[in-house]
N, C-alpha and C positions, 0 to 999 in steps of 0.2 A: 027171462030166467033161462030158458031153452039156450039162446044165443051163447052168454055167459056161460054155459055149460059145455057148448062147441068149442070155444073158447078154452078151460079149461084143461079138456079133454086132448084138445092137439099139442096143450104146453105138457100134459104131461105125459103123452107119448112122444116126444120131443127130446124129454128128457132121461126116458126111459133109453132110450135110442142112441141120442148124441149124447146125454150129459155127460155118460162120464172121459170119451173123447175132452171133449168142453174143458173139462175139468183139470185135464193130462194138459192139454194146450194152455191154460189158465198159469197153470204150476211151471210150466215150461217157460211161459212169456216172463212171470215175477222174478228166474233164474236168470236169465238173457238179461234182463234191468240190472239186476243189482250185480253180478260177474260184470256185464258192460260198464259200471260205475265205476267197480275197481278196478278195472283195466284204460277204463279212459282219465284215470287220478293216475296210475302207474304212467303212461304213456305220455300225460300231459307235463307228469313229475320232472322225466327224462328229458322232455321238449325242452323244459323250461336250462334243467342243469348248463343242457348242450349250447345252449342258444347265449345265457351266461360267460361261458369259456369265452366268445367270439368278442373283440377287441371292439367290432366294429358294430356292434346292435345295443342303441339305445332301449332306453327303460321302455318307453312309449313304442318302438318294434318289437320288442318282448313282449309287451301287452298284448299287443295288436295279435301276434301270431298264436299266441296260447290260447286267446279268447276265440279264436278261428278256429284250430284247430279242436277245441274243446265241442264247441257248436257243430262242427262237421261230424265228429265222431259219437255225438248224440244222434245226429239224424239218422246213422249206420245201425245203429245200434236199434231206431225204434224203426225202421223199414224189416228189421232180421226180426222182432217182435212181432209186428204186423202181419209179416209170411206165416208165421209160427201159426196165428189164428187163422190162415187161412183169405186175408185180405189179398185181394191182389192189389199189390203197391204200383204196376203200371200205369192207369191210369189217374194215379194221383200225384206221379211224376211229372207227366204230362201234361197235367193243372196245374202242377206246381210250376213249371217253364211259364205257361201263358202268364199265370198269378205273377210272376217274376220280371216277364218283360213288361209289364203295365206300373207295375210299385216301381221299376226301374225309371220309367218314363216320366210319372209323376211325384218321382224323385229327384231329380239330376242335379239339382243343386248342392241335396246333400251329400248323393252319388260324389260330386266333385268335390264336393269337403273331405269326403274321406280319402278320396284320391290324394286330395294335397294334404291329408296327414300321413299319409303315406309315404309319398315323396319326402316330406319333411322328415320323417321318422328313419330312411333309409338315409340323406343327406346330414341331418344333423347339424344343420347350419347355426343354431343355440339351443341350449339347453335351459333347464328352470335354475331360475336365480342369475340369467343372465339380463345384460341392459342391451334393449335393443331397439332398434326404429323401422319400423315398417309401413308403408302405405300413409304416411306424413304421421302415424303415433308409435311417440316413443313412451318406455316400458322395461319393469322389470319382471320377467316372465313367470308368471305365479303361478301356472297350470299349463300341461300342454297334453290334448292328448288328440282320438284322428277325427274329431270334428273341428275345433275351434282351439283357438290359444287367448289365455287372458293372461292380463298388463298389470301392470300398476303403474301407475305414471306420477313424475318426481309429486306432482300436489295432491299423491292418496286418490286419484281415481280409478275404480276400475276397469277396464275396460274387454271386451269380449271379441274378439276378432276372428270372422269365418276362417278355415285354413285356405280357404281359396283365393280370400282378400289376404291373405300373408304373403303364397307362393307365389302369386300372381306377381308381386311387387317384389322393389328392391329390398334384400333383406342388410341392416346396419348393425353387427355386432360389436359395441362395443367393450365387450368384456370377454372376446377371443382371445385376444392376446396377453400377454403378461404387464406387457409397458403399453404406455400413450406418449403421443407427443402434444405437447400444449403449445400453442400459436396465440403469441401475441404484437398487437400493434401499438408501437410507443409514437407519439408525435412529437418531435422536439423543435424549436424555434429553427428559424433560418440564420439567425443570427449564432447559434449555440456552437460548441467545437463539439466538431462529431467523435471524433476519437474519443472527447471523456465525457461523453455521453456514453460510449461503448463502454468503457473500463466500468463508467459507475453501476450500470448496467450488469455487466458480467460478475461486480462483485456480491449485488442482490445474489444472483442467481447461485451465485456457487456458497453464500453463505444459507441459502438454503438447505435443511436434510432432504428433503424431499425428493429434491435433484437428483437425477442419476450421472454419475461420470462419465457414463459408456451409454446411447451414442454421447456423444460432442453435445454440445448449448450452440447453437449458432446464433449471431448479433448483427445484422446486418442492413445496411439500409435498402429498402424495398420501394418506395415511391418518393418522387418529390413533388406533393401535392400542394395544392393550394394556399396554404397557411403553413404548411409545416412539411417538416424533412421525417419519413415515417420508416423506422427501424422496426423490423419485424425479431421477435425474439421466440427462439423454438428450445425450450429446454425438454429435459424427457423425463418421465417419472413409472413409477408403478400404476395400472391399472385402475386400483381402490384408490391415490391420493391423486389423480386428476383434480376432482373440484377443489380440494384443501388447495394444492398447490397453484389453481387458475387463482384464489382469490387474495391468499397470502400473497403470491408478485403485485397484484393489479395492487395492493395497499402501499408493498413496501417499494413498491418503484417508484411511487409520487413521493416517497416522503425522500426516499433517497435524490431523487432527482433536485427536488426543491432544497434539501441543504448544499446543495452540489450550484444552487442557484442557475441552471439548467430549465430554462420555457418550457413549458407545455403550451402552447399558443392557441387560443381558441379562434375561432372563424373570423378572418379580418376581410377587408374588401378598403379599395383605394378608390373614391370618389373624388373625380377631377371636376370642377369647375370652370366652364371659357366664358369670354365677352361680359365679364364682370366688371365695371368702371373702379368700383372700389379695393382694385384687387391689382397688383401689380406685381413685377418682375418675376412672373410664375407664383406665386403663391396662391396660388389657387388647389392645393391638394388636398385633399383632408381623409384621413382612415379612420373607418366604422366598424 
């Protein structure tokens, strides 16, 4: 009982003493918070406008730099609180460094995720709702922010990609530009007139809408391979009608071709026959 009584006795000459110090600091600290609130919402407001205007900072750098800056200017804000009571914030700086290079250490990975969302964010190389291919997965970019970027890929999968596995690889944007070109390979017989195989060729193409006038269709022949004489055909289109117009030609080329009566030749091979008795004046060939 005595103890508890020392006890009391020092809390409340304590408070006789310091409280109402205490108190004044108390009243001071809850000022410093909520004035730092509204000033770090005015300041971050500003960040944000300014950062806006600039042509050249993505959503995902905007992010990044307001959520930074917002974080910094709290930590300012509770070291000027801390003073206020009388802490010395010295030595919990200097924890906070060690604390820093160790979480850094046993971090690095993420460390470099955020890096390369960074890079990402300042480069801009795709944006969300773009189709892209990266690190052999292709995707349409459904999220991106400075850890990871996720896909969708054409058969609805999702997929989750570090940004370190993004930057690190070659990035495939195919939704930069406005137009594509489409590449295709036509086989025609050895036998066939190449010329009207072109014309019937060219008139697919340009009775397409899909087709752009500008560049040019080119029709040309590109190998002469093993079974067949192989015309490669480059028409160009809008961005969005790539797949429509890859699969509209590959139909109406075969149907045009065959009323045209124009080969499509599948894989032949010439097997010669020798020192056969039953076989005379060369007739020994036969195609397979």
């Amino acid at each position: 009982m005595g103890e508890n009584s020392k006890y009391i006795n020092k809390a409340s000459e304590w408070v006789v003493i310091h409280g109402m110090d205490f108190l004044v600091s108390l009243v001071a600290v809850l000022v410093i918070l909520i004035v730092g609130k509204i000033a770090i919402g005015i300041i971050c407001g500003m960040l944000s406008k300014t950062i806006k205007k600039s042509a050249h900072a993505s959503e995902i750098l905007q992010g990044f730099v307001i959520n930074v800056a917002h974080k910094l200017l709290w930590v300012i804000v509770l070291m000027i609180a801390l003073q206020r009571l009388g802490i010395d914030i010295a030595p919990l700086i200097a924890g906070l460094g060690v604390t820093g290079f160790i979480v850094g250490f046993a971090f690095q990975e993420s460390l470099g995720n955020l890096a390369a969302g960074l890079m990402i964010a300042l480069n801009e190389p795709f944006k969300v709702g773009n189709f892209i291919e990266s690190g052999g997965i292709s995707g349409v970019v459904r999220e991106l922010n400075m850890m990871a970027t996720t896909l969708t890929t054409p058969d609805n999968k999702k997929v989750v990609i570090p940004n370190s596995k993004v930057w690190g690889a070659a990035i495939t944007n195919f939704s930069a530009l406005d137009t594509r070109r489409v590449d295709l390979i036509v086989g025609i017989s050895y036998a066939a007139d190449i010329g009207k195989a072109q014309e019937v060729i060219g008139d697919v193409v340009r009775n397409n809408e899909l087709v752009l006038s500008d560049p040019e269709t080119r029709i040309e022949v590109v190998e002469m391979a093993d079974s067949s004489i192989n015309l490669i055909v480059r028409p160009w289109c809008k961005t969005g009608d790539y797949w429509n117009l890859y699969y509209q030609l590959q139909k109406n080329l075969k149907i045009a071709l065959d009323a045209a009566n124009i080969g499509i030749p599948f894989p032949q091979m010439d097997v010669h026959h020798y020192g056969l008795p039953d076989q005379a004046n060369g007739e020994g060939t036969e195609t397979i």
